[in-house]
Each structure stands twice: as C-alpha cells, then as structure tokens.
C-alpha positions as CSV (number, residue, x, y, z in Angstrom):
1,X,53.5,-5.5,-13.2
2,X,50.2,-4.8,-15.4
3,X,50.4,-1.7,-17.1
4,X,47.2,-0.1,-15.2
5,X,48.9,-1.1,-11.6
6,X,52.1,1.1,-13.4
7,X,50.0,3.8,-14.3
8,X,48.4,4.2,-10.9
9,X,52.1,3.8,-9.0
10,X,52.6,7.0,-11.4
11,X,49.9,9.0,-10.3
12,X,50.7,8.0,-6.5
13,X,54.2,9.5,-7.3
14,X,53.4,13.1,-6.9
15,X,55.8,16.5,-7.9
16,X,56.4,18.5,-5.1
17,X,55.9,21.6,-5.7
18,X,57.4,23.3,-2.7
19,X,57.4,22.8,1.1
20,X,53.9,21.2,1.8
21,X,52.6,21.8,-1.5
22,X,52.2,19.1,-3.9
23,X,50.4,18.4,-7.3
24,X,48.6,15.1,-9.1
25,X,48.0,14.2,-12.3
26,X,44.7,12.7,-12.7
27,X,43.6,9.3,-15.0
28,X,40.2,9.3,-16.6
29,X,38.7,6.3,-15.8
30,X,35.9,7.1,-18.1
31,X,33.4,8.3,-15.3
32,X,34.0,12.2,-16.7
33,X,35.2,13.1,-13.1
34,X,38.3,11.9,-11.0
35,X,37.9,8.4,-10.0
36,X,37.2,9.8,-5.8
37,X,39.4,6.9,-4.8
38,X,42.7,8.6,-6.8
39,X,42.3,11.6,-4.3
40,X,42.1,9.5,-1.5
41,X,45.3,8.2,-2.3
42,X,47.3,11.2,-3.5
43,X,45.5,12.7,-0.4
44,X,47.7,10.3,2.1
45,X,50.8,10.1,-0.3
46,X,51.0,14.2,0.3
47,X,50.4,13.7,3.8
48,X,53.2,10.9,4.0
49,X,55.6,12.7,2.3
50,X,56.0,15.7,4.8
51,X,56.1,13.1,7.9
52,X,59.4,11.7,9.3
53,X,60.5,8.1,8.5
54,X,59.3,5.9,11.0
55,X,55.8,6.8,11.3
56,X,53.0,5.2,9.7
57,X,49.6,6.3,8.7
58,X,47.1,4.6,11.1
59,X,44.0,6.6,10.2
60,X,42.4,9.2,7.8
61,X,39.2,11.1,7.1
62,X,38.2,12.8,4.6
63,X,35.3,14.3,2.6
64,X,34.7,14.9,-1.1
65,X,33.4,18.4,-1.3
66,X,33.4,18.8,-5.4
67,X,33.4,16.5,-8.0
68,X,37.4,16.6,-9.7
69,X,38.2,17.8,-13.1
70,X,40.1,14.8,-15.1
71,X,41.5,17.6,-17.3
72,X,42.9,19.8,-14.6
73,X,45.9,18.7,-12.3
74,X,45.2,18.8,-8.7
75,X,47.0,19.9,-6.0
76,X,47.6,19.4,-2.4
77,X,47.9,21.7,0.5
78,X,49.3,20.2,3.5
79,X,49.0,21.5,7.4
80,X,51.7,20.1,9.3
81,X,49.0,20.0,12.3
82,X,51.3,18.5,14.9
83,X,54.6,16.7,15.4
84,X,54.3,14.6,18.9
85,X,56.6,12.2,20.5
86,X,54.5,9.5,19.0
87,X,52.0,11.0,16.7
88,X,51.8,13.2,13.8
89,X,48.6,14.6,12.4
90,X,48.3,16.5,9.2
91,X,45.4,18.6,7.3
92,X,45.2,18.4,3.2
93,X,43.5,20.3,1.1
94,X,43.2,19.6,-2.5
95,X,42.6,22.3,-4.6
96,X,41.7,22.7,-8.1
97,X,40.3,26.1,-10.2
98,X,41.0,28.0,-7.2
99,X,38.5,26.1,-5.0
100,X,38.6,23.1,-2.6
101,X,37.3,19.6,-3.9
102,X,38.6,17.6,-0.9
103,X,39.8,17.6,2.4
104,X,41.5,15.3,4.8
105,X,42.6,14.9,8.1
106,X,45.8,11.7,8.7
107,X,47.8,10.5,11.3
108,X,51.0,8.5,11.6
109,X,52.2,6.9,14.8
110,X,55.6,5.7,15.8
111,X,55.7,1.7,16.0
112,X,54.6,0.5,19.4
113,X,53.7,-2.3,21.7
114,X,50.2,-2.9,23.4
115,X,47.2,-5.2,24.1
116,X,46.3,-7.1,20.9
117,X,42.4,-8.6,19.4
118,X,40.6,-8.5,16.2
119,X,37.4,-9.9,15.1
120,X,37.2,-13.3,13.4
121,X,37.4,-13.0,9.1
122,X,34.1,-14.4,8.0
123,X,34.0,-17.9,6.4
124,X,33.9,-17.3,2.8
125,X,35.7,-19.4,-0.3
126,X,39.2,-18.1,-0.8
127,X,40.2,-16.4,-4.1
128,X,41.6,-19.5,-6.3
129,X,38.8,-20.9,-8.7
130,X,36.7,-17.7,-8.2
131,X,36.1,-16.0,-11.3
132,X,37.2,-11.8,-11.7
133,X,34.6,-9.6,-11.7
134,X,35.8,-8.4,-15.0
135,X,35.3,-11.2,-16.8
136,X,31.6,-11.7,-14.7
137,X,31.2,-8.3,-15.9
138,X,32.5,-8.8,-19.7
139,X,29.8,-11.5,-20.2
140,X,26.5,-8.9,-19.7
141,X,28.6,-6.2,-21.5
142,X,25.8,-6.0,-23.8
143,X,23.1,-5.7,-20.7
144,X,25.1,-2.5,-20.1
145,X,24.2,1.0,-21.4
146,X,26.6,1.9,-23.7
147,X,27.7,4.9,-22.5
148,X,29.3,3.5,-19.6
149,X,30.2,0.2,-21.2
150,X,33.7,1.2,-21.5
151,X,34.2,2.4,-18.0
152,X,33.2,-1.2,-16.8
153,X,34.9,-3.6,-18.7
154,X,38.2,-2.1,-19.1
155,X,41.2,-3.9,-17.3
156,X,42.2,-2.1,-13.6
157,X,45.0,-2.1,-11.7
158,X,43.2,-4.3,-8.9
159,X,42.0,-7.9,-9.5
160,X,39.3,-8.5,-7.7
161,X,37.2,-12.1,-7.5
162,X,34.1,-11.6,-5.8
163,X,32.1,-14.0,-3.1
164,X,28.6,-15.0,-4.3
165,X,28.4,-12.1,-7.1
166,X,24.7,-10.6,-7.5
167,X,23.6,-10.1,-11.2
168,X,25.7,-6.9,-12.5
169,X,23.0,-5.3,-14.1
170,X,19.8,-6.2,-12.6
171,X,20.5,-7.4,-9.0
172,X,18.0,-9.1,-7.1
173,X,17.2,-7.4,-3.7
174,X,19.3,-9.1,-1.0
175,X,20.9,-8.7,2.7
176,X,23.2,-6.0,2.3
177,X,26.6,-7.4,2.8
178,X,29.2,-8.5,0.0
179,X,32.8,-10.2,0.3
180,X,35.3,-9.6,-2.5
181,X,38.8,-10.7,-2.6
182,X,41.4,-8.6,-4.3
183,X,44.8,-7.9,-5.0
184,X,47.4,-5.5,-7.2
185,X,48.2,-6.4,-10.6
186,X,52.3,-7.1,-9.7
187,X,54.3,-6.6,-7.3
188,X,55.1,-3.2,-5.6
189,X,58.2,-2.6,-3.3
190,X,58.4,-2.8,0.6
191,X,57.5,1.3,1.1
192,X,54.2,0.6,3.6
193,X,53.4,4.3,2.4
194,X,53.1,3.0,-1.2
195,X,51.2,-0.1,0.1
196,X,48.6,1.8,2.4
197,X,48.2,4.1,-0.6
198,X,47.0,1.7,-3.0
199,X,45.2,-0.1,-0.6
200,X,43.2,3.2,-0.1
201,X,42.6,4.1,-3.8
202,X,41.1,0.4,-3.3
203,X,38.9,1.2,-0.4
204,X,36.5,2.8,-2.4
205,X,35.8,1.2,-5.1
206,X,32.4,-0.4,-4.9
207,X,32.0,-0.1,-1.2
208,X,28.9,1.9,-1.8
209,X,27.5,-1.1,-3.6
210,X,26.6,-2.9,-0.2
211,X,24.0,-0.1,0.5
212,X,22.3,-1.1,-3.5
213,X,22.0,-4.3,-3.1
214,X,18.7,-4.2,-0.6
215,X,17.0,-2.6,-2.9
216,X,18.0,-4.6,-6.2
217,X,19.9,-1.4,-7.3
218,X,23.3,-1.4,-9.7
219,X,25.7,1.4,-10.2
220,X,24.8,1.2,-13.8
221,X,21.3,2.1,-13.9
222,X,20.6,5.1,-15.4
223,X,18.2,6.7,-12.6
224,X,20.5,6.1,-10.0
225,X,23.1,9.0,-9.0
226,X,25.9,7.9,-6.4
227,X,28.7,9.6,-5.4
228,X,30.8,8.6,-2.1
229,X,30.3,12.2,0.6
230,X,33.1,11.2,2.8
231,X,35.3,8.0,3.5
232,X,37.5,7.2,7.1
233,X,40.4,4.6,6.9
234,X,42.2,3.0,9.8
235,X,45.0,1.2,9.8
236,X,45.6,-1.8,12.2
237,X,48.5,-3.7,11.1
238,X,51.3,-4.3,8.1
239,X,50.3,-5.8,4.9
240,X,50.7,-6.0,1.3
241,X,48.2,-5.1,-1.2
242,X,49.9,-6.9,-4.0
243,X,48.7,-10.5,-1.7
244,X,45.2,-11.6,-1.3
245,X,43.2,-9.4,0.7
246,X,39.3,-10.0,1.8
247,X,37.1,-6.7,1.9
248,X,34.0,-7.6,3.8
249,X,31.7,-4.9,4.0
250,X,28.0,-4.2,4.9
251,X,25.5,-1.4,5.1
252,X,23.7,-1.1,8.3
253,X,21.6,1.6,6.7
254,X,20.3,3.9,4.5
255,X,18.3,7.1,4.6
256,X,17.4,10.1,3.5
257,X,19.5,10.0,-0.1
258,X,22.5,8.9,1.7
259,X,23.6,5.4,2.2
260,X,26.1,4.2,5.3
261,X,28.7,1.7,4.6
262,X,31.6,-0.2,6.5
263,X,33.8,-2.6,5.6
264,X,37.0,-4.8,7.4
265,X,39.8,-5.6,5.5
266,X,41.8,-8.9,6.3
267,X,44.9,-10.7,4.8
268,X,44.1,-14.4,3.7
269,X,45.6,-15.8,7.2
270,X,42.7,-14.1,8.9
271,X,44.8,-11.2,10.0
272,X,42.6,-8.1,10.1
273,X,44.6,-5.7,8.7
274,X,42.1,-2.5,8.2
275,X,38.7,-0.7,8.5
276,X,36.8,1.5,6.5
277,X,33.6,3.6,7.0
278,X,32.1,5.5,4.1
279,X,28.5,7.2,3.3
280,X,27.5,8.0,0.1
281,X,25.3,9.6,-1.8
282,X,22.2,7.5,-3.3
283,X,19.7,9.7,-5.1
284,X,16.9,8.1,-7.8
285,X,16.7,10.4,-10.2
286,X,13.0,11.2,-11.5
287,X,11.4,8.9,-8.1
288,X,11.6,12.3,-6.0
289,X,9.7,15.7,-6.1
290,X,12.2,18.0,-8.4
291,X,14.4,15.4,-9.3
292,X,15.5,15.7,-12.9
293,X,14.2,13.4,-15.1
C-alpha cells in the first residue's frame, strides 16, 4: 500500500469522541484549505459508524458551507434522523471554530431484491498503456505557476490515467465531457464502508474540470477561483475502489458563476457501480464588475 493511500485510510479512521460525536484530522494537500473531498469522506465514515451492521450507504448530499482550516481538527455531529425497517437516514454537521463548514444528509438501506438496468459504460480505451495524469502533469511542471507547483505534482493516494487528456495548463476549448480511469494505491480490506468512503473522497476530485474545459479553462490559472458548493453520491452496487474504475462525467451547463456537473462511475466489466452530481463554483477573477483583481 503507497504511503499516501495509508495516510488517507488514517484520516478515514476517525476518534469518537462520544455518542454521535466524532472528530478528523485534516492533511494539507497544499491548497491552504481542506482538500473538500476529505470531508466528504469523514462525512460518511461518521455517518457509517453510528448505523447498524448490515446496512449500506446508498446515497448522500451535502454542501460545503466554509472553506476548512488544515490546521484545526474537525468534528462531526451526527443526527440519528431515523432507524426504519429498511432504511436509515442520518444528518452531519461538521464543525470547526464554533461554526458549521459542512453539512450532509446519508442513507443506508438493508440488502434487497428488485428490478435491475443501468446504462451502457461508454466505449473508451481501458486503463493499461495509458499514461497517469501525474506523470502528464510532471512533464509541464515548469508551465505551472509556482505556487501551486507542489500541490500538482505530488504523488496521491488515487492513480488515475486519463482518456484523451486536454493540455494541463492551457486547454483548448472542447465538448465538455472527460473519462478518467482510477484506482487506490493498494489494496484496502473487504469493509464496503471503507470502500464507499474512499471512493467518495475520489468523487471530487476534478469533477468540476468537465464544466472548464468549454471554455479552454484549467484549475491552475491564476484568474480562475473554483470551489465545489455542494456534491450528491448514490450508490448502486458493490465494488472496490482499489480495481479499475471508469468516471465518466460531463457538464450539461454552466451559468451564472456556477458550473453543474455529473458524472457515472462504472467497474471495468461495465458494471455501473455509482453516480455523482456536483455544482461548483466558477468565478474569473478581474473579468467581472468588483471582482478583485
């Protein structure tokens, strides 16, 4: 196991505190804020934790209300909404200086039977013999401004090998879809909890990118502000995130600052295994009246 993939199994193993109350550490990725993706996660792994064995997460939503401290711990409120015969729903709060940063609702359903379909994965190459987007990444390292240099070419717990990459620094403007393959640096054990957790910590990394690349946009740029406003995850069948996994997403839109994304997540037999909907934040700094130069 890679020691990033360790670290991040570390910080998905939170410290109760006591009944419904737990609290996360936090890694700097080097963005100066916490890494929106690490709440997410810590999010559901709170939720999971106060839920009885046998149910799994199918679906969560939640928004980002304040950008997280990487210097403060975080911790996590947890509403034990409702215990059903088949479903559970929970509310989380995570809290840090007193105030709210994030919220989330979750729900875990008991295993049952019932009318099966899924859409078709797209056609794409599969992962072997595509290059990582590190290493795409690492070669324009000098194309990148150097204060964020090291937040882009350090190694992550997820590989990923993008489909048809766009230019990392200066894109060309193009349809706004984007397939990447990825998978966890080692192998994690059989808890689904721990799987769906990583798997969500995943989900939003770079999912806002669809909704750039119209406009020839890159996360780099140093006029560009994006931050992810709220993200929904569902759930549709088992899977492992330390396998192959294809995120497809897309952006049917973007408007007024904000940009709308989606993407389906499917294991390399075609299985489609989850969805995700997010909408982000997508300002240009200095191209708007008031906007800070």
């Amino acid at each position: 196991m890679s020691e990033q993939l360790s670290t991040l199994l570390e910080l998905l193993d939170l410290e109760k505190i006591e009944q419904n109350i737990f609290r996360g550490q936090n890694r700097d990725i080097g963005s100066g804020r916490v890494f929106g993706g690490q709440v997410l996660a810590q999010a559901l792994v709170s939720a999971g934790r106060t839920v009885e064995e046998g149910r799994i997460a199918h679906s969560l939503h939640g928004y980002f209300i304040l950008p997280g401290d990487v210097d403060a711990p975080i911790i996590y409120l947890v509403d034990r909404l409702r215990d059903g015969k088949s479903f559970t729903t929970r509310r989380v709060v995570a809290i840090q200086h007193g105030r709210p940063i994030f919220n989330m609702s979750a729900s875990f359903q008991i295993a049952e039977e019932g009318p099966e379909h899924q859409i078709r994965m797209p056609e794409v190459p599969g992962p072997e013999g595509l290059p990582r987007e590190l290493d795409l990444i690492r070669a324009v390292a000098d194309r990148i401004p150097e204060r964020v240099r090291d937040l882009y070419t350090q190694e992550r717990p997820i590989e990923f090998r993008p489909v048809d990459p766009p230019d990392p620094v200066a894109p060309e403007p193009r349809e706004p879809t984007k397939h990447v393959w990825l998978r966890a640096r080692g192998t994690l054990p059989d808890e689904m909890l721990q799987h769906q957790s990583v798997l969500a910590y995943t989900s939003d990394y770079g999912l806002l990118g669809a909704a750039l690349l119209p406009h020839g946009l890159a996360f780099q740029m140093p006029h560009l502000q994006a931050a992810t406003l709220d993200h929904a995850l569902w759930f549709h069948r088992p899977f492992r995130v330390d396998e192959w996994l294809l995120y497809s997403t897309d952006s049917p839109s973007a408007a007024g600052a904000r940009g709308f994304t989606r993407g389906s997540i499917f294991a390399q037999d075609g299985t489609h295994v989850a969805s995700v909907v997010q909408e982000g934040l997508i300002r240009l700094r200095g191209k708007r009246p008031g906007a800070e130069p």
